[in-house]
C-alpha positions as CSV (number, residue, x, y, z in Angstrom):
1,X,71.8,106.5,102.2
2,X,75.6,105.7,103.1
3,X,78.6,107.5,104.6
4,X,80.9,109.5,101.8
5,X,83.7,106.5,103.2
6,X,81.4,103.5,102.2
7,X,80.0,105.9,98.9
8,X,83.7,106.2,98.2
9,X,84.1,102.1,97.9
10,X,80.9,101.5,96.5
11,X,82.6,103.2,93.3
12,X,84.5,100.2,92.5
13,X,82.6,96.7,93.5
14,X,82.3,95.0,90.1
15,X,80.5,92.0,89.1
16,X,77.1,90.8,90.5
17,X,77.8,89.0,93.9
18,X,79.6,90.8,97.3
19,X,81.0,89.6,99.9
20,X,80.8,92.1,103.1
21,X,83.3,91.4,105.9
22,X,82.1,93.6,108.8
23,X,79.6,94.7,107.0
24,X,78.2,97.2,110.5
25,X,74.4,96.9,109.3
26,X,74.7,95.8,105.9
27,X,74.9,99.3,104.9
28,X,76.9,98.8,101.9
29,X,75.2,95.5,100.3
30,X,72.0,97.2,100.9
31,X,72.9,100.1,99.2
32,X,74.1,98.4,96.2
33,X,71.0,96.0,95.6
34,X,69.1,99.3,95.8
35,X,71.0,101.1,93.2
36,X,71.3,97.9,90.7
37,X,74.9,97.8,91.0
38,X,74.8,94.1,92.4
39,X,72.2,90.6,91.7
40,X,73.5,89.2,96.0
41,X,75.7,89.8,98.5
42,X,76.9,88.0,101.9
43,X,77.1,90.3,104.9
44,X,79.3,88.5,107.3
45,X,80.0,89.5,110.7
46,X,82.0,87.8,113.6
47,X,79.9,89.3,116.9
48,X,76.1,88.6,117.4
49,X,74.9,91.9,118.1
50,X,75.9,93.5,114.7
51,X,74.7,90.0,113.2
52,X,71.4,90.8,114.7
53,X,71.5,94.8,113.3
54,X,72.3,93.7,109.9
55,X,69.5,90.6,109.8
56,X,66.9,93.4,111.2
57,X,67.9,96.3,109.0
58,X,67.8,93.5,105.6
59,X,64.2,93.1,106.6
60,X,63.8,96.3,107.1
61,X,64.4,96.3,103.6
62,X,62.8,93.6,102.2
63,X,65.8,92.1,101.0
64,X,66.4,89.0,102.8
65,X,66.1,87.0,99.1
66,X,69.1,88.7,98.0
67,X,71.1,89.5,100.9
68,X,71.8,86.8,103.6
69,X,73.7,87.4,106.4
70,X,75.9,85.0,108.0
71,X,77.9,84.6,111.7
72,X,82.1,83.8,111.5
73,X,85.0,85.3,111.5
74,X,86.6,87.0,107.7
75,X,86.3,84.7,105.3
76,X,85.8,81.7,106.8
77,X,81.8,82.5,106.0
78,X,82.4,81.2,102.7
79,X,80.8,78.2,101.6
80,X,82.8,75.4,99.7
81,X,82.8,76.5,95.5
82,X,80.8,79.4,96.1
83,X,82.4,82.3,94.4
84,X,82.2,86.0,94.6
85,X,82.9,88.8,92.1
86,X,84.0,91.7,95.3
87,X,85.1,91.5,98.7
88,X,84.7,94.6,101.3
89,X,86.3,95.1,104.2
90,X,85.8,98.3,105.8
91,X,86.5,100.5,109.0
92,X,89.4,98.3,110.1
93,X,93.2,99.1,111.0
94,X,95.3,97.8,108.7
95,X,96.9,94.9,110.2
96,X,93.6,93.0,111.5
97,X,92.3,92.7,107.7
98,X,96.0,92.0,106.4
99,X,95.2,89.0,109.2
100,X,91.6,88.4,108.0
101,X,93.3,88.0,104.7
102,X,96.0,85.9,105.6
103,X,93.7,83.9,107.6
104,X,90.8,83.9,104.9
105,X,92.6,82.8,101.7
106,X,92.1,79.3,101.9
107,X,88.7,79.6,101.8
108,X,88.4,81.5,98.3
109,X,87.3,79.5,95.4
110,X,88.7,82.2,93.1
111,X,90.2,85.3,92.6
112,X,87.7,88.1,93.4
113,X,88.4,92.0,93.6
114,X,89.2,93.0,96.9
115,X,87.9,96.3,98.1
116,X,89.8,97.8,101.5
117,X,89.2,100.9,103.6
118,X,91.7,100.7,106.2
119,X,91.6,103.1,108.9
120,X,95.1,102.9,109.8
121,X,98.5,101.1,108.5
122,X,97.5,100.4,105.1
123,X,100.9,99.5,104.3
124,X,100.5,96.0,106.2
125,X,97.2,95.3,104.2
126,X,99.0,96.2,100.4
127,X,102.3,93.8,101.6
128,X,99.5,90.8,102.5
129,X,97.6,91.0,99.3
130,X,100.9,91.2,96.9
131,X,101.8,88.3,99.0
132,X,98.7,86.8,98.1
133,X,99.1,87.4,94.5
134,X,97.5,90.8,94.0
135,X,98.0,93.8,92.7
136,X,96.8,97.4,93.4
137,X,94.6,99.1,90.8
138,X,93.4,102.1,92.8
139,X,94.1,104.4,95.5
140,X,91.8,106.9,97.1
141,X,92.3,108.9,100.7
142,X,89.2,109.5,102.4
143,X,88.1,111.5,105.2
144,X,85.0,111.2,107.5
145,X,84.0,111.3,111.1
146,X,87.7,113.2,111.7
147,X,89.1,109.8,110.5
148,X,91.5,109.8,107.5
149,X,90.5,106.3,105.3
150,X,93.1,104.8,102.9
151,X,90.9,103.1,100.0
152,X,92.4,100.4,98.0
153,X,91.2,98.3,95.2
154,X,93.1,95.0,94.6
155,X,93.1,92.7,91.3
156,X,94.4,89.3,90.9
157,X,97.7,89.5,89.4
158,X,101.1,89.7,91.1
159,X,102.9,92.9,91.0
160,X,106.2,93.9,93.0
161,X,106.7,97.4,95.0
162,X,109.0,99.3,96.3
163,X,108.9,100.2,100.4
164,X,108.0,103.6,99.8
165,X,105.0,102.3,97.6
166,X,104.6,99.8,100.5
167,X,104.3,102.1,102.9
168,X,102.2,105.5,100.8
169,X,100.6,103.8,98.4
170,X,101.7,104.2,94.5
171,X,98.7,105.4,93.2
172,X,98.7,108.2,96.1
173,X,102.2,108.6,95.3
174,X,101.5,109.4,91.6
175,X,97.9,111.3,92.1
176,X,99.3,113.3,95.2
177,X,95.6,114.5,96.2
178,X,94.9,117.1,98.4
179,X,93.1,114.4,101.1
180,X,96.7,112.5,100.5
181,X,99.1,115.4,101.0
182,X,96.4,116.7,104.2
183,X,97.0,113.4,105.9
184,X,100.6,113.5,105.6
185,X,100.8,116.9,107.2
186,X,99.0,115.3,109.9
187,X,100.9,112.3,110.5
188,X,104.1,114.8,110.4
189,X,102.6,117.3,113.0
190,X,101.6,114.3,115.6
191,X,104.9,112.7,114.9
192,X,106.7,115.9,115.8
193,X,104.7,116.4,118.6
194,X,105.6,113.0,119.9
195,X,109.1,113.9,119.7
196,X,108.7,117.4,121.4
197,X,107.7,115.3,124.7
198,X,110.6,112.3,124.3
199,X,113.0,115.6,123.6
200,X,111.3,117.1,126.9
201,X,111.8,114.2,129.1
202,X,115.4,114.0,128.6
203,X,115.5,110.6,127.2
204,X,117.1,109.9,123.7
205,X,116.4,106.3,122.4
206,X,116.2,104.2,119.4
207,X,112.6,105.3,119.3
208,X,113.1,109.3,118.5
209,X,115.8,108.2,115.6
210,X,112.4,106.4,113.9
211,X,110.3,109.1,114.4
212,X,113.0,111.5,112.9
213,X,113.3,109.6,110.4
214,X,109.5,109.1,110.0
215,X,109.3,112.8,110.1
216,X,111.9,113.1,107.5
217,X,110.7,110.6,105.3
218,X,106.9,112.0,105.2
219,X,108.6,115.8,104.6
220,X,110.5,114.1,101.4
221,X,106.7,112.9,100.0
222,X,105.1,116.0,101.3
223,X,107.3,118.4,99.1
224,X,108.4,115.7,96.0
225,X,111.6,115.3,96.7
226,X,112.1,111.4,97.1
């Protein structure tokens, strides 16, 4: 069984072969050649001890035929003309995958899905794919282990947004779900109590205008009224 956060992107890997960047014990391929959702997947990991997890926990599962696992960093672990149907990449802040991504292009040999939880800056993540020609299809906020996850589904096919899209998400923007509107309230009550202390320590700088205007900006999503 997986976490509700991997369950959550498991929804939306199409086609038959995966790629898993990161893939923290080959949790997620596993669970997908288990449930007949995909034929193979690639679990690739950049440090030896979770190399070594996944490789025992595939055997584990008798499925070292179908899922191999493979040492380097992002995509790089992609071998010249193979293809993939879905990407992963999971449990990172946003701006090391928008860099696994940036990084990692060259090596595709087509246009797969791309399936993101980002665990923090999400906004730095949908800027590098649109760069890279993609465009978002879905938006989900998930919480687990008192982590708020923003869940994004990329296709190939440019599309242009605006900073506030950018920076929320447009499909979170339109859905406006309870997890969505829960995170902002958070975000606004740590930013406020940030500026409590710069406030307390006598000290006005360029920094309290941003997170006033961070503040402000998250109060004009909370309550509809951007």
């Amino acid at each position: 069984m997986i976490d509700l956060r991997l369950e959550a992107v498991s929804k939306y890997v199409v086609g038959t072969k995966l790629l898993d960047v990161g893939s923290d014990h080959a949790y997620l391929p596993i669970y997908l050649i288990n449930n007949n959702q995909i034929e193979s997947a690639v679990a690739g990991e950049i440090v030896k001890g979770p190399y070594e997890n996944s490789i025992s926990n595939i055997k584990g599962h008798n499925l070292e035929d179908v899922i191999e696992v493979r040492l380097g960093s992002g995509l790089s672990v992609i071998k010249d003309s193979e293809k993939f149907d879905t990407i992963t990449i999971c449990g990172m802040g946003g701006p090391l995958i928008a860099s696994i991504i940036k990084d990692g292009v060259k090596y595709l040999n087509n246009t797969p899905r791309f399936v993101i939880s980002s665990n923090i800056y999400g906004e730095s993540v949908r800027r590098q794919m649109t760069n890279e020609g993609y465009s978002i299809v879905q938006e989900e906020i998930n919480y687990y282990n008192d982590k708020f996850y923003e869940l994004m589904v990329f296709d190939y096919g440019r599309k242009d947004y605006t900073d506030l899209e950018y920076k929320f998400g447009p499909v979170n923007l339109s859905e406006r779900t309870d997890l969505f509107l829960l995170k902002l309230k958070k975000d606004k009550s740590h930013l406020e109590h940030i500026k409590k202390q710069i406030e307390a320590s006598g000290k006005t700088n360029h920094k309290l205008k941003e997170i006033t205007d961070e503040i402000n900006l998250i109060s004009q999503v909370i309550n509809n009224e951007y």
